[in-house]
C-alpha positions as CSV (number, residue, x, y, z in Angstrom):
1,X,7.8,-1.6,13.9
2,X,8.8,0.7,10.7
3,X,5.6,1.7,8.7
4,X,5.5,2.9,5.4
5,X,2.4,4.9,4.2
6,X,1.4,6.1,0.3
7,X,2.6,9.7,0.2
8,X,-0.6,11.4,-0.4
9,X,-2.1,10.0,3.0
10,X,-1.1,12.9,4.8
11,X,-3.8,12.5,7.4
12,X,-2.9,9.0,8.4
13,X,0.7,9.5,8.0
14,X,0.0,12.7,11.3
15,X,-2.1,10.3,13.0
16,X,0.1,7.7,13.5
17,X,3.4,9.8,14.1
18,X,1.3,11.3,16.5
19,X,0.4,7.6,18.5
20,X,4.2,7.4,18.6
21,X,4.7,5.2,15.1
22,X,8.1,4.9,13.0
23,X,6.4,6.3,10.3
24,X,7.9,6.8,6.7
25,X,6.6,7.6,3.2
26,X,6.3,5.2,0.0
27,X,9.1,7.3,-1.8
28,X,11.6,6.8,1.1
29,X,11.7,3.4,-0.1
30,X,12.6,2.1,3.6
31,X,12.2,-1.3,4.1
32,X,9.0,-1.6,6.4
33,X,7.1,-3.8,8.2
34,X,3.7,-2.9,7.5
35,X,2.6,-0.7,3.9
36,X,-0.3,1.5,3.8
37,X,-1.8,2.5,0.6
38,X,-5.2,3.2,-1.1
39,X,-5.9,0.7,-3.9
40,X,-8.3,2.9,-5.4
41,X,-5.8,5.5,-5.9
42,X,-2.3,3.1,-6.2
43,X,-3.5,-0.3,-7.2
44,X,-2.3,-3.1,-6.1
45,X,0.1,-4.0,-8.8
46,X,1.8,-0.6,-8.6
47,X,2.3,-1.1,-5.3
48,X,5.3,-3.6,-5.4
49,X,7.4,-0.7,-6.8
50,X,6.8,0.6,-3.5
51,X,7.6,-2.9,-1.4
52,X,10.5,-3.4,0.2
53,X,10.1,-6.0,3.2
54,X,12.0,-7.2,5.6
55,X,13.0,-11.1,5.7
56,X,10.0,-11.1,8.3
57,X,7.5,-10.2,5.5
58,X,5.4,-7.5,5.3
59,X,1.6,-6.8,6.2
60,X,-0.1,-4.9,3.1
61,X,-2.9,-2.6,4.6
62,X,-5.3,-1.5,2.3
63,X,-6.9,1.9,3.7
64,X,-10.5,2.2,1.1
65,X,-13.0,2.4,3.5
66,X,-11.1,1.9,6.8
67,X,-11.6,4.1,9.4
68,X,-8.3,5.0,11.8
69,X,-9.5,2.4,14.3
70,X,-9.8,-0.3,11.7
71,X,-6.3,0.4,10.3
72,X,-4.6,0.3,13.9
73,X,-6.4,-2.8,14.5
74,X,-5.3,-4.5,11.7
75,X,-1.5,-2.8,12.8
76,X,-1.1,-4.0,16.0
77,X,-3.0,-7.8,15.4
78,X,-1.4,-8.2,11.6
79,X,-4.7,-9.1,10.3
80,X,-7.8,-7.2,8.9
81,X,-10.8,-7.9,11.3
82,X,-11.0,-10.7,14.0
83,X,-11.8,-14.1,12.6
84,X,-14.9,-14.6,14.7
């Protein structure tokens, strides 16, 4: 699994190398499974200058107000938060 995080999300971007993640930065522009970004900061719709997705599709994780364990959940299920 290649993930791409927003450049200025340092922290994350040591936290999951660390866990053993393929882990890349917005401005590599390397085609990635999963895209990490903070709308608050990037915006949604200046994010698909970022995108570049595999023929799988990609899962768009946006990190405002997610702790580490929320983001790795929503990583390793493809979704946000169980349904139930």
């Amino acid at each position: 699994m290649i993930i791409s995080v927003q450049d200025n999300l340092k922290e994350i971007i040591l936290n999951l190398e660390s866990l053993g993640y393929n882990v890349h930065k917005f401005s590599e522009g390397i085609p990635s499974d999963v895209y990490i970004y903070k709308d608050e900061e990037l915006g949604l719709s200046n994010l698909t200058n970022h995108v570049r997705t595999p023929n799988s599709g990609a899962l768009l994780i946006n990190v405002d107000n997610k702790s580490m364990k929320e983001i790795l959940y929503a990583i390793n299920n493809r979704t946000y938060s169980p349904l139930f």
